[in-house]
N, C-alpha and C positions, 0 to 999 in steps of 0.2 A: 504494500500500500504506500502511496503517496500523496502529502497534500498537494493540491493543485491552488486553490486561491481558498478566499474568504470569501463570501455573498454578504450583502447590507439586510437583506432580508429572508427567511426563510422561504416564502416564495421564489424568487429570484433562484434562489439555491435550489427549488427542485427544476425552474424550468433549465439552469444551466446542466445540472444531470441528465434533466430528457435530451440537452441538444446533444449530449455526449454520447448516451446509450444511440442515438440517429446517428452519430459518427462511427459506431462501433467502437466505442468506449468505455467500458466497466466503470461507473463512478458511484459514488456514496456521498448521501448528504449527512455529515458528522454534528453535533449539538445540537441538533434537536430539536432537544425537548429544554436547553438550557435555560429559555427563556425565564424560565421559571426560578430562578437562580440568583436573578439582577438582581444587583442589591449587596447578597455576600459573595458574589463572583464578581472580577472585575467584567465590564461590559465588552473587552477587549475577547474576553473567554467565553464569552456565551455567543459571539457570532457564528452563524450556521458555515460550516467547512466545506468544500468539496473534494475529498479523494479519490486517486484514480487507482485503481487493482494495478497496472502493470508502470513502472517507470520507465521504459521502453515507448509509451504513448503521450509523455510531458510535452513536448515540442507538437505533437497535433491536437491533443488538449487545448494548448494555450492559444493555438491560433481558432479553434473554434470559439473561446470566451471571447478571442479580439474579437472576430467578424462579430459577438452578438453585443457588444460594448459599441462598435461602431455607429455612429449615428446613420441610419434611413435616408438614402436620397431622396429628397425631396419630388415629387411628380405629381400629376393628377389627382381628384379624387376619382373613384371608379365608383360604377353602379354594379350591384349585383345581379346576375343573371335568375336568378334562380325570386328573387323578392323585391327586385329594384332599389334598395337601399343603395343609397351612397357611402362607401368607406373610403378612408385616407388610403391614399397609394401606398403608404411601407403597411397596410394590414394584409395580413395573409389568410385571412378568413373572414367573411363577412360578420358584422357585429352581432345584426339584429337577428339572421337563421342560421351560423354556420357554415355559409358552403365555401367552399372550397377555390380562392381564385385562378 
């Protein structure tokens, strides 16, 4: 096992393990459940971790956290096919039903 980063928030930290397991990447979200803690833990030690099972996958790990750190070019908004809703150009699924752009 390897740490790979810190996440700001537990969320963040499971969708950067989903983007990992999509890379084929083994990862683990570490702290948890720390939250619970703040207070007699410093806040430094209860942030949610991300490790990777193999150190062998650090250097692709880390460029998939860039590309999801990267800021979204900017483009159009789109309308959805499926419900006509308009979504911003960096969403990858429509807000309102789901589907799939």
């Amino acid at each position: 096992m390897h740490r790979l980063c810190t996440a700001a928030t537990l969320p963040e930290a499971h969708l950067l393990r989903d983007l990992l397991a999509q890379a084929g990447i083994e990862a683990m979200v570490f702290n948890e459940h720390a939250q619970g803690g703040l207070g007699e833990l410093p806040f430094t030690h209860a942030w949610p971790e991300i490790w990777i099972a193999s150190p062998a996958d650090s250097d692709r790990a880390r460029s998939v956290v860039a590309a999801h750190e990267r800021p979204a070019p900017a483009g159009p908004d789109r309308p959805c096919f499926a419900c006509g809703e308009v979504s911003p150009a960096h969403f990858q699924l429509c807000w309102q039903c789901g589907r799939e752009f």
